[in-house]
Short mmCIF file of the C-alpha atoms (twelve columns), coordinates in Angstrom:
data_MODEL
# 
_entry.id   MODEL 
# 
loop_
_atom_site.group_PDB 
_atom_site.id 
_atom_site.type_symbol 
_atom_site.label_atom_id 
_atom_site.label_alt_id 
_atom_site.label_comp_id 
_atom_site.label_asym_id 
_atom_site.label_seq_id 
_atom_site.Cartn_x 
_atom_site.Cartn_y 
_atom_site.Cartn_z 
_atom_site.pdbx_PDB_model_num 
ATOM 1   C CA . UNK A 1   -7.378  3.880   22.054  1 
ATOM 2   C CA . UNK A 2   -5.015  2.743   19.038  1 
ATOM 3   C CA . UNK A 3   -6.606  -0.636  18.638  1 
ATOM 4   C CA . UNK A 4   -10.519 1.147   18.911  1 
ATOM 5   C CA . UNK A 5   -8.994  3.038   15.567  1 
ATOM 6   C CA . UNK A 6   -7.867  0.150   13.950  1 
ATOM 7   C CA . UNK A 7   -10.833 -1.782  14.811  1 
ATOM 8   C CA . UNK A 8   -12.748 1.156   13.226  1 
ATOM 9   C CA . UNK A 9   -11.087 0.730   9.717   1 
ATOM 10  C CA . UNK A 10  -12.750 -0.799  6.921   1 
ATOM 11  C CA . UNK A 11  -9.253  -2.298  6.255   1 
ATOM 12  C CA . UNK A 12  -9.113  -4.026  9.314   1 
ATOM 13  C CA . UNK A 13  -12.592 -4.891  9.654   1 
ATOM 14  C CA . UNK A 14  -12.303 -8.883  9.313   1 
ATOM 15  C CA . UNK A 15  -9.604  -8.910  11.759  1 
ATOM 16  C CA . UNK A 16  -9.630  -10.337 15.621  1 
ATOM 17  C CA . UNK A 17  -9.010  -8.836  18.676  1 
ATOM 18  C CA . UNK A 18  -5.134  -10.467 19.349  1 
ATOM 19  C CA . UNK A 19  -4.690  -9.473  15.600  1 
ATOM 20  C CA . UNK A 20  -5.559  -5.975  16.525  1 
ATOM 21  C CA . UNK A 21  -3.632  -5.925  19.509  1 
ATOM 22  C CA . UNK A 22  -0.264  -6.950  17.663  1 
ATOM 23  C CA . UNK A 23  -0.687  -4.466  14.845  1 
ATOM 24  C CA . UNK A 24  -1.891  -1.935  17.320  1 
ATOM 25  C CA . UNK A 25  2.251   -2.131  19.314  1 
ATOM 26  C CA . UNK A 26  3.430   -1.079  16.030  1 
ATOM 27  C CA . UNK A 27  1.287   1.790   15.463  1 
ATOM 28  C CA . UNK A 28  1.541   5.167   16.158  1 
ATOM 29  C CA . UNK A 29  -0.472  7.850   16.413  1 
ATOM 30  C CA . UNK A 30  0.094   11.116  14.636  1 
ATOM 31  C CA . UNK A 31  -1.906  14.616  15.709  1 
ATOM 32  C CA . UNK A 32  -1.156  16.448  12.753  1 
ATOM 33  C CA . UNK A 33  -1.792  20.429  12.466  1 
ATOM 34  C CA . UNK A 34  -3.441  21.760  9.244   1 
ATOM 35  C CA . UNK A 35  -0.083  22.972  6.872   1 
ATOM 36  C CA . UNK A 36  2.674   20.655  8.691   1 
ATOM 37  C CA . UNK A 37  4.163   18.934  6.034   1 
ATOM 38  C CA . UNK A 38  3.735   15.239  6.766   1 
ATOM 39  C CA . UNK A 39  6.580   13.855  4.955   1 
ATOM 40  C CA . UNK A 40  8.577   15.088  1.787   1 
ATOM 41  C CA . UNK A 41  9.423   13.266  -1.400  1 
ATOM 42  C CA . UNK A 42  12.727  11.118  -1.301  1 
ATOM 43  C CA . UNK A 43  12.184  10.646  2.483   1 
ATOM 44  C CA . UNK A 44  12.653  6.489   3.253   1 
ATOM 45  C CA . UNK A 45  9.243   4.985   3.654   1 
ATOM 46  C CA . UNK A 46  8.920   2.702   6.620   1 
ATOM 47  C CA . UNK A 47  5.964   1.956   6.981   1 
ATOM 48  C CA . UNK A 48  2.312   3.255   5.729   1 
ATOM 49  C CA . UNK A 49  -0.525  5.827   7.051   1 
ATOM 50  C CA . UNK A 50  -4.421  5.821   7.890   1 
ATOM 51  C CA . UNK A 51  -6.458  8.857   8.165   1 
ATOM 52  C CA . UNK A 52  -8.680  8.180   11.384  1 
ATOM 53  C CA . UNK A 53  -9.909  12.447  10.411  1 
ATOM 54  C CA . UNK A 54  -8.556  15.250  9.120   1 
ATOM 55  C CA . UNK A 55  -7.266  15.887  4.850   1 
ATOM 56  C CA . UNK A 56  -3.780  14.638  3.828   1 
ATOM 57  C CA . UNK A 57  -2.490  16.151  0.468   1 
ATOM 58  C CA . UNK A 58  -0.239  14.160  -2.016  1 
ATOM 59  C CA . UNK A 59  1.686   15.564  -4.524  1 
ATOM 60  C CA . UNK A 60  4.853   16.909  -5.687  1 
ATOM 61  C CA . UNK A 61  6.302   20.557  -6.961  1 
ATOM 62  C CA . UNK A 62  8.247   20.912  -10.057 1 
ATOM 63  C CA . UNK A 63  11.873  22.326  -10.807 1 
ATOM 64  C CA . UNK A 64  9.521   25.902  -11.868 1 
ATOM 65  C CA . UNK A 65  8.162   25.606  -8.502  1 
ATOM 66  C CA . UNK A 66  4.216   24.390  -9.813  1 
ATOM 67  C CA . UNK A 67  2.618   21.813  -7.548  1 
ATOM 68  C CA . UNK A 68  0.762   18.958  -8.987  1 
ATOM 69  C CA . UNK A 69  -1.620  17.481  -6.858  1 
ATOM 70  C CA . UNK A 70  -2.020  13.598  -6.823  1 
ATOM 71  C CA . UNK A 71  -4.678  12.878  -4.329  1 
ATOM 72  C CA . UNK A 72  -6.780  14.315  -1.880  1 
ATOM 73  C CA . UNK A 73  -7.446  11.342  1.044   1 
ATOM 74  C CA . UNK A 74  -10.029 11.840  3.724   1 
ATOM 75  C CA . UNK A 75  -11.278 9.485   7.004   1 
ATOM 76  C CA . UNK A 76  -10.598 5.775   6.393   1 
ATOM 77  C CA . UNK A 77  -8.207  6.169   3.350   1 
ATOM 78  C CA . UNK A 78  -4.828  4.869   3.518   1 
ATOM 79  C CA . UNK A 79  -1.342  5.712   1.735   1 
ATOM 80  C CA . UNK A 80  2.426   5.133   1.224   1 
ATOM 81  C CA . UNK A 81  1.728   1.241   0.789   1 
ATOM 82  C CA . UNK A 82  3.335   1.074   -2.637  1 
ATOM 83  C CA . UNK A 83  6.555   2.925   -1.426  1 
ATOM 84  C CA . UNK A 84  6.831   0.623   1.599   1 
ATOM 85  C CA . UNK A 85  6.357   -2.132  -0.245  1 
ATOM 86  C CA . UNK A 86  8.945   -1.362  -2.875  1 
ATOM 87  C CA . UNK A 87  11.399  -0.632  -0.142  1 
ATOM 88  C CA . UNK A 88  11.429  3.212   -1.576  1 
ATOM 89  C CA . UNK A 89  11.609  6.473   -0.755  1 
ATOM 90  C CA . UNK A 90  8.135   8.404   -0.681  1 
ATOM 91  C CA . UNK A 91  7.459   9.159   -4.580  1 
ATOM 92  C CA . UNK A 92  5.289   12.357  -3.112  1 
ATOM 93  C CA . UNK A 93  4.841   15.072  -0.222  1 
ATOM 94  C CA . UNK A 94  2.225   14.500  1.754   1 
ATOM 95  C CA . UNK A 95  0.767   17.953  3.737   1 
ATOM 96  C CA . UNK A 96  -2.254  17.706  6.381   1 
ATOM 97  C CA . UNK A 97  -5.130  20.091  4.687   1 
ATOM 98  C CA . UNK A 98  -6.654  20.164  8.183   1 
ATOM 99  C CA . UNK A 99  -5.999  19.093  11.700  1 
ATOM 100 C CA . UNK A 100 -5.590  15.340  11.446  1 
ATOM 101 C CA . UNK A 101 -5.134  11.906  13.233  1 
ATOM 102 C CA . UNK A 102 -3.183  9.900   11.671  1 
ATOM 103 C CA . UNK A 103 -2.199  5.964   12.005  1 
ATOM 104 C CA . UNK A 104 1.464   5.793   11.133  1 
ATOM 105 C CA . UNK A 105 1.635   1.051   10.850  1 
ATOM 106 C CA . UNK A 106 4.990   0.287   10.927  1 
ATOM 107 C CA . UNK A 107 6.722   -2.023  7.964   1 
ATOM 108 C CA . UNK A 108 7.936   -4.662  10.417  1 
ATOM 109 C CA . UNK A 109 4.691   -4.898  12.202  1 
ATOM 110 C CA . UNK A 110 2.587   -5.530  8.889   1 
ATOM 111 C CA . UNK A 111 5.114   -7.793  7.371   1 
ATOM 112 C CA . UNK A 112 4.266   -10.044 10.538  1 
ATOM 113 C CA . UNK A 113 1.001   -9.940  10.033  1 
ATOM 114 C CA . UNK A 114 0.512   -10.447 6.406   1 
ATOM 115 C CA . UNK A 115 2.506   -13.537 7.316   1 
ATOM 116 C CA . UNK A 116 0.136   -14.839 9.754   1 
ATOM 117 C CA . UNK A 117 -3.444  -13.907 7.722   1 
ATOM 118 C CA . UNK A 118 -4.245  -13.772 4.239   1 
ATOM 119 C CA . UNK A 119 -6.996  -11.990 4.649   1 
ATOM 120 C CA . UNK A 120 -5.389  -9.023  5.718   1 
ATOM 121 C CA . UNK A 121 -3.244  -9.412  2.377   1 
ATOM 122 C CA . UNK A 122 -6.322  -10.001 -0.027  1 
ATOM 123 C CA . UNK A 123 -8.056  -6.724  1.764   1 
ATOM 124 C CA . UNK A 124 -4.802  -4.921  0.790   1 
ATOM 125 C CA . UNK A 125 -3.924  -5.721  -2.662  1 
ATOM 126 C CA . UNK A 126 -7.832  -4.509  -2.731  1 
ATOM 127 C CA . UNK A 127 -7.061  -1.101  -1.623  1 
ATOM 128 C CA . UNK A 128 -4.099  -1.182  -3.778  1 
ATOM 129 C CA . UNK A 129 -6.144  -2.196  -6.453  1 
ATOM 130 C CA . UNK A 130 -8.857  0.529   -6.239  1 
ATOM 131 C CA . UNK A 131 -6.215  2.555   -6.049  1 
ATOM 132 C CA . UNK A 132 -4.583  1.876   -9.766  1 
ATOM 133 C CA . UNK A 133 -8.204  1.610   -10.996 1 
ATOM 134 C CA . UNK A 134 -8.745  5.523   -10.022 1 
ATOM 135 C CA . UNK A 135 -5.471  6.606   -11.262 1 
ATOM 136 C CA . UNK A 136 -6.145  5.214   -14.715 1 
ATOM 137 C CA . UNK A 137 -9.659  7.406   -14.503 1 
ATOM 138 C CA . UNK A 138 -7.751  10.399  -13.541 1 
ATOM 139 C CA . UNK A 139 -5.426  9.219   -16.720 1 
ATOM 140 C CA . UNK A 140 -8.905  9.193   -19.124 1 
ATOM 141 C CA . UNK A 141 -10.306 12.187  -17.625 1 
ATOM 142 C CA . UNK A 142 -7.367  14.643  -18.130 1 
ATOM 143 C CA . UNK A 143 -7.068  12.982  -22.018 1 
ATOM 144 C CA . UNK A 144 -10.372 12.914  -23.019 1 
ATOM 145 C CA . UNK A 145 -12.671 14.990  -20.952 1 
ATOM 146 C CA . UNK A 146 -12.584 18.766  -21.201 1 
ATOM 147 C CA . UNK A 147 -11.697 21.396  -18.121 1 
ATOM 148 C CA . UNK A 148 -15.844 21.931  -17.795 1 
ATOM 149 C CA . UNK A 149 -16.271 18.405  -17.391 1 
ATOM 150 C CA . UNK A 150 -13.410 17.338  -15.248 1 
ATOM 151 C CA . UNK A 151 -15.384 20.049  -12.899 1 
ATOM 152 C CA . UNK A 152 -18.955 18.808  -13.108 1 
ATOM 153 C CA . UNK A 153 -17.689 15.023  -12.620 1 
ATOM 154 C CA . UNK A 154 -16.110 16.413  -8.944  1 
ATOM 155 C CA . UNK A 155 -18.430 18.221  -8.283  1 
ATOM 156 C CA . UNK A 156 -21.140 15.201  -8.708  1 
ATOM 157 C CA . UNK A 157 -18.585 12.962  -7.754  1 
ATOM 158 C CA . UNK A 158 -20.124 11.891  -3.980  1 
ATOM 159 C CA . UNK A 159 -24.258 12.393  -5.398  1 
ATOM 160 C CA . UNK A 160 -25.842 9.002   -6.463  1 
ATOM 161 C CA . UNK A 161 -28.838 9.538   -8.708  1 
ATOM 162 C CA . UNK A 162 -31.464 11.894  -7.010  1 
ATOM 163 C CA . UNK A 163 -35.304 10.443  -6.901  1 
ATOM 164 C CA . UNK A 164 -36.082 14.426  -7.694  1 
ATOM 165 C CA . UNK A 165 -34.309 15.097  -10.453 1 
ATOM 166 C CA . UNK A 166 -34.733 18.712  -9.936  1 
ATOM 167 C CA . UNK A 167 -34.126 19.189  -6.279  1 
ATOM 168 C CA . UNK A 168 -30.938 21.394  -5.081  1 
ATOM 169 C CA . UNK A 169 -28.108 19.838  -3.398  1 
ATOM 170 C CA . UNK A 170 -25.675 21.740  -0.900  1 
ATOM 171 C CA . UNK A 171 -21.963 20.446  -1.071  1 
ATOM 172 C CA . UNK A 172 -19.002 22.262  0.754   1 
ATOM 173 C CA . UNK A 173 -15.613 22.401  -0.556  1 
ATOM 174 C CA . UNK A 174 -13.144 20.248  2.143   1 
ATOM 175 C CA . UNK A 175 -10.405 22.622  1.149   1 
ATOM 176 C CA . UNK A 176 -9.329  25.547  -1.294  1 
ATOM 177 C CA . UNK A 177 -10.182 25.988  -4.280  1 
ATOM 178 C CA . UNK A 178 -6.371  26.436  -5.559  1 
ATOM 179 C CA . UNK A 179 -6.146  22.679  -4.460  1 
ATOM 180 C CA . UNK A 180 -9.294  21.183  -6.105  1 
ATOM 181 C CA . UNK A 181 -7.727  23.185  -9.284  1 
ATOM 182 C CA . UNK A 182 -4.713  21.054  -9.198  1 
ATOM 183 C CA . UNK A 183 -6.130  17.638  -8.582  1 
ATOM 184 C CA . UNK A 184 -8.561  18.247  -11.707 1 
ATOM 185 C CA . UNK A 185 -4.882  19.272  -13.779 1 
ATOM 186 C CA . UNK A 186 -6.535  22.417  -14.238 1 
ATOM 187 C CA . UNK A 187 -5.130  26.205  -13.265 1 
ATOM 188 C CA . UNK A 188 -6.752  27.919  -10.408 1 
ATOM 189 C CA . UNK A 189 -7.878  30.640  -13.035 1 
ATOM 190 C CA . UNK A 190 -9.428  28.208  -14.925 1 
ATOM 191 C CA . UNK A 191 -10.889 26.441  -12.304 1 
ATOM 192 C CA . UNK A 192 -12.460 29.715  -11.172 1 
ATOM 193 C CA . UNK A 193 -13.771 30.655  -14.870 1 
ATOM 194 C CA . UNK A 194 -15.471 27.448  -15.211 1 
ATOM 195 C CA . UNK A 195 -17.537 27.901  -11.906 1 
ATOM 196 C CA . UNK A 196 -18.238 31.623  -13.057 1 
ATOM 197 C CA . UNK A 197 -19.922 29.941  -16.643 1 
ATOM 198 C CA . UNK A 198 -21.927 27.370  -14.620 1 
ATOM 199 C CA . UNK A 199 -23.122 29.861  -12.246 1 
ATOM 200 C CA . UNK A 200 -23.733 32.087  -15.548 1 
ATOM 201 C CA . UNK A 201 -26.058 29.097  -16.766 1 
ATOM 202 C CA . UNK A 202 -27.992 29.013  -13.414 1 
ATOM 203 C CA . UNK A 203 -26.251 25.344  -12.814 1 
ATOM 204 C CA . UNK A 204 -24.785 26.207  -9.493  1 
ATOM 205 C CA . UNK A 205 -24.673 29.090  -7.160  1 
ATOM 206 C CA . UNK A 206 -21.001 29.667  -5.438  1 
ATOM 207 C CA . UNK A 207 -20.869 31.142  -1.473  1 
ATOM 208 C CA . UNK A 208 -17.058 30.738  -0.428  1 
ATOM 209 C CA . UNK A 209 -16.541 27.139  -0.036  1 
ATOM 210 C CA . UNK A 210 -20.092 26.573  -0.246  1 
ATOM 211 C CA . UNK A 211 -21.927 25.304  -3.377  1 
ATOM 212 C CA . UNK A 212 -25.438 24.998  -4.580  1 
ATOM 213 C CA . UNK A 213 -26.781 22.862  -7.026  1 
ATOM 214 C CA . UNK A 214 -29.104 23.949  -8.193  1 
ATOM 215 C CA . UNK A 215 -30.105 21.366  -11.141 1 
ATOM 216 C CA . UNK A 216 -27.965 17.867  -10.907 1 
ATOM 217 C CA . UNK A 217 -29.397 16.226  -13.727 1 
ATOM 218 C CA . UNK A 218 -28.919 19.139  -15.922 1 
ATOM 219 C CA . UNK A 219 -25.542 19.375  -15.126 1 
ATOM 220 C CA . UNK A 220 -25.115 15.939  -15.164 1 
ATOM 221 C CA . UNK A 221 -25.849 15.677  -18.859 1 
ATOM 222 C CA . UNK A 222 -22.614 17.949  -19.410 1 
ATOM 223 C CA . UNK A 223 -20.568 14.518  -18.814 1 
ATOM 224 C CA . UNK A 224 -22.808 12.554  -21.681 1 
# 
């Protein structure tokens, strides 16, 4: 079952079968409840994680007790590369947002492999790379975009351009709101006001964790 989830993987996609096999004895798979913390900041990092389904939380809370979230990762997203290759402790908590499978790839078992196949290196430092490239927009959205636009741009974040400009689109909030506030460096207060104004300007409609909107082009002009 291991190696059918690593053969699922986008990461591992070029790989063969007795590749698969060998990275598959050093994994291990992690059943995860939603709220069990999955590891905690300073904790040694040895090796790194895939999310096969389920929400994993990064981020870290401050000597007044705020957290700061880093990242929100989902199905096929991977994390805790950079600290294992460093040879460092975790730089973050990580907490499971829902009931999740996770890959746990041990250090040992990937430091084999990289040896043996480039590929699985270049498809790495990939990952790695997208990876810097998104921090550095989180970096020019909290500097130069406002609170109202750092909502619109998550909110449109997964909706390509629409061949109706006007029709509605349903999303549904993967987890609280309080969270969502945090990873757009906003407060939850805030975070609430700003839906309240959009709904005010007949830009969205707000159910619980469900979200209508109503007019995506309109609302994607805010971002212009």
């Amino acid at each position: 079952m291991t190696r059918t989830f690593l053969a699922n993987l986008a990461l591992f996609h070029e790989l063969g079968t007795e590749d698969l096999d060998r990275i598959a004895t050093g994994t291990t798979e992690l059943r995860i409840p939603k709220g069990r913390i999955l590891f905690r900041r300073g904790e040694p990092c040895v090796g790194f994680h895939v999310v096969v389904y389920g929400r994993v939380k990064l981020g870290f809370v401050s000597p007044q007790g705020t957290e700061k979230v880093i990242e929100i990762l989902g199905p096929g997203q991977s994390f805790g590369e950079a600290a294992m290759f460093l040879d460092r402790p975790y730089p973050v908590n990580a907490e499971c947002l829902a009931d999740s499978l996770l890959l746990h790839i041990s250090k040992a078992t990937l430091d084999g492999e990289l040896m043996r196949d480039r590929r699985l290196a270049r498809m790495m430092l990939a990952g790695l790379s997208r990876r810097l490239v998104g921090l550095v927009h989180d970096v020019e959205a909290y500097s130069l975009r406002s609170g109202m636009q750092r909502v619109i741009g998550y909110l449109l974040r997964d909706i390509e351009q629409q061949t109706e400009p006007a029709a509605p689109i349903r999303i549904v909030l993967d987890t609280s709101k309080g969270v969502i506030a945090s990873r757009l460096n906003l407060t939850p207060e805030h975070f609430s006001r700003i839906l309240g104004e959009l709904s005010h300007e007949k830009l969205i409609t707000v159910k619980g964790a469900e979200i209508m909107i109503l007019d995506p082009e309109r609302l994607r002009a805010f971002l212009a």
